[in-house]
C-alpha positions in Angstrom: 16.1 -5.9 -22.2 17.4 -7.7 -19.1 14.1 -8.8 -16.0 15.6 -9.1 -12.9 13.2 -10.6 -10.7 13.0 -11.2 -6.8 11.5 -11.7 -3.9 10.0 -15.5 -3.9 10.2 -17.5 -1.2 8.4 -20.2 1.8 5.1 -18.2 3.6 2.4 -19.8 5.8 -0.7 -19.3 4.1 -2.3 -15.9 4.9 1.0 -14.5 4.6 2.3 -12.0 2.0 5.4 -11.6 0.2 6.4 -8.6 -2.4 8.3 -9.5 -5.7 10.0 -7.3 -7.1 11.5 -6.8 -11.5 13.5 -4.7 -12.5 14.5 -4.0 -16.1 17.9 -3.1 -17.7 19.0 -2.4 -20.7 17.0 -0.2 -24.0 14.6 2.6 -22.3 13.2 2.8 -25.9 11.4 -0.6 -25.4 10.7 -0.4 -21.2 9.1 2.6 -21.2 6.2 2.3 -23.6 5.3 -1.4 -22.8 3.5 -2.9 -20.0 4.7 -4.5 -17.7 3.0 -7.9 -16.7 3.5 -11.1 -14.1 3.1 -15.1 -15.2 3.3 -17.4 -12.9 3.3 -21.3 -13.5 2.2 -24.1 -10.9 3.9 -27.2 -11.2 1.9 -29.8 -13.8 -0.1 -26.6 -15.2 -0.2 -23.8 -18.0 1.4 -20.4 -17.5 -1.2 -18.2 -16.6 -1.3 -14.0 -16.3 -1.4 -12.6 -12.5 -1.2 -9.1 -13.0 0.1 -6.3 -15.8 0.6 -2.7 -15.8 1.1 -0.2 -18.2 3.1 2.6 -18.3 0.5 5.4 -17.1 -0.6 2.9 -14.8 -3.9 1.0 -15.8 -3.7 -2.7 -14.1 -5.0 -5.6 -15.2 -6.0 -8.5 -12.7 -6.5 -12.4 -12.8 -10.0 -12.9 -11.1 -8.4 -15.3 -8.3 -6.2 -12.4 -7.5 -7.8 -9.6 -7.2 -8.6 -7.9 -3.5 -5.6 -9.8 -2.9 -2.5 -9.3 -5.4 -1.6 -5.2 -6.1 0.6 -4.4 -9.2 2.5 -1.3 -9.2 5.7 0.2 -11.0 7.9 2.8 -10.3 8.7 4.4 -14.1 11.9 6.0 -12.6 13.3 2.9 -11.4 11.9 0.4 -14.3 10.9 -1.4 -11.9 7.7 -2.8 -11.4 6.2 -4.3 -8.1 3.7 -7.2 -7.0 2.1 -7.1 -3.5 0.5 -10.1 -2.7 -1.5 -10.5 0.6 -4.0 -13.3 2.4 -1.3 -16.0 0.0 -3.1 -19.5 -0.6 -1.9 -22.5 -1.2 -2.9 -22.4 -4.5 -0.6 -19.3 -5.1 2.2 -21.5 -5.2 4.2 -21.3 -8.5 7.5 -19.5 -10.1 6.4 -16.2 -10.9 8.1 -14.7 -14.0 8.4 -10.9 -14.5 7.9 -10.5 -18.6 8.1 -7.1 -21.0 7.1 -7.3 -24.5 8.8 -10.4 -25.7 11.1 -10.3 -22.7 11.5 -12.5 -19.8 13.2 -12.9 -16.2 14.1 -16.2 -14.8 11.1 -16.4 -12.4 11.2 -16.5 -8.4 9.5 -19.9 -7.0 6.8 -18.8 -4.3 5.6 -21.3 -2.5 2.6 -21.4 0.1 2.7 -23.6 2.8 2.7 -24.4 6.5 
């Protein structure tokens, strides 16, 4: 399995961005697992955002939620991550991750 993920990049804070993973490769292993976002701040531990499974139950970090939306398009094997009202504090490289599988991660950064 192949993550594909995009979408980072420079907002003001109070901005949003979407990122956006998509998955290649064996349909055997993307379609029965969740699919879940990391992120990683510079100088700290990687840390779960968001996950969602395949029927669509989500699964928020507290500072997130009201703010961050996870969704996934099962056709597409792709999944989705709307984040509104950004902080600084949301700055990090977001990784897009499948079972054991990673994507490279796209570096969002918060700032003015």
């Amino acid at each position: 399995v192949q993550l594909q993920a995009s979408g980072g990049g420079l907002v003001e804070p109070g901005g949003s961005r979407r990122l956006t993973c998509v998955a290649s490769g064996n349909d055997n292993y993307i379609r029965v697992n969740p699919m879940t976002w990391y992120r990683q701040a510079p100088g700290k531990q990687r840390e779960l955002v968001a996950s969602i499974t395949v029927p669509g139950t989500t699964n928020y970090k507290d500072s997130v939620k009201g703010r961050f939306t996870i969704s996934r398009d099962n056709a597409k094997d792709t999944v989705y991550l709307q984040m509104n009202s950004l902080k600084p504090d949301d700055t990090a490289i977001y990784y897009c991750n499948l079972a054991r599988w990673w994507g490279r991660g796209t570096l969002v950064t918060v700032s003015s």
